[in-house]
C-alpha angles and dihedrals in degrees: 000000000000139000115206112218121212091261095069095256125131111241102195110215129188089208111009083207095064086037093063093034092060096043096049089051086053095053093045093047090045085049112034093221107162104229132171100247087222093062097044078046089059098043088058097047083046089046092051094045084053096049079085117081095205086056088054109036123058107228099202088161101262101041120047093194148101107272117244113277090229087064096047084050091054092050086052089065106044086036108140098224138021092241089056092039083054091048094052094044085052096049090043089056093043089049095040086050102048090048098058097048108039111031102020088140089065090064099050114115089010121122091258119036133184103293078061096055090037082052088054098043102052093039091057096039081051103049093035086057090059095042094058100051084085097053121089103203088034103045099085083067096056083093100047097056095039086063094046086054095040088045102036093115092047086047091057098050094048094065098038077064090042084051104056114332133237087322126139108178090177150020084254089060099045082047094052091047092050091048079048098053082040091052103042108000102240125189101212093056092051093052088048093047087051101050077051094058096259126127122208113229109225092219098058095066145116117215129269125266 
């Protein structure tokens, strides 16, 4: 089994869980990021579901792809039952996740970038928190879901760093992480556009999520 870095090469891993799980505690403990290990042990178990193309993408015959998050959102809220609005919330805040940590260059120069998926994520984490305190087989997970929304940014930024590290290989990707901490404030692109001799305006900023 193998892992492809976003460089293009090839990690092999034995158990890509423990894989993730290893690489996400490094960065913590690198880090010192304070996290809730039953959210970091959800984020694994959500990174290795994703690992699978068919978990992530939606195959409706034409378009091999995740559907828009406007449009989950849209299901939520026609959804016929609780339990099927809370599915697709949770669905919206894994994809949303994933997205903008892993793949946050795919969405540069498109008509939503990542503060719209951070905006999504959060939002759904958040709602989806509230939904299951009155379920009882669902309720254990209320917290769980609070400190991924209250997290979400941190989270992001945690597997940026599980991606590829504090790398920038070009001027286009010192670029992209400047639009990013622009657009999001996050704290890992400012600390990456300072080790490369640029310094953030605070004026140029979005808000923190």
């Amino acid at each position: 089994m193998g892992y492809e870095s976003s460089h293009g090469r090839v990690v092999p891993v034995h158990n890509l869980c423990d894989y993730f799980r290893t690489s996400i505690d490094d960065v913590i403990a690198q880090q010192g990021i304070e996290l809730d290990p039953h959210a970091t042990h959800y984020v694994v178990n959500m990174m290795t579901l994703f690992s699978r193309s068919e978990e992530l993408y939606d195959d409706d015959g034409e378009i091999y792809a995740h559907k828009p998050l406007a449009l989950m959102l849209a299901e939520a809220s026609d959804a016929p039952t609780p339990e099927h609005r809370n599915q697709i919330l949770q669905r919206i805040g894994d994809v949303a996740l994933f997205v903008s940590g892993f793949f946050v260059e795919s969405l540069a120069n498109k008509v939503v970038d990542i503060d719209y998926y951070i905006n999504m994520g959060v939002n759904a984490y958040g709602s989806l928190s509230e939904e299951v305190r009155h379920s009882f087989r669902s309720r254990a997970f209320a917290h769980v879901f609070r400190e991924l929304a209250i997290n979400f940014q941190v989270l992001t930024d945690v597997l940026h760093e599980v991606r590829d590290g504090a790398c920038l290989d070009s001027d286009a990707n010192l670029l992209r992480t400047y639009e990013i901490w622009r657009k999001t404030g996050s704290r890992r692109a400012e600390n990456i556009l300072r080790r490369q001799g640029v310094v953030p305006l605070a004026g140029a900023k979005g808000p923190r999520h």
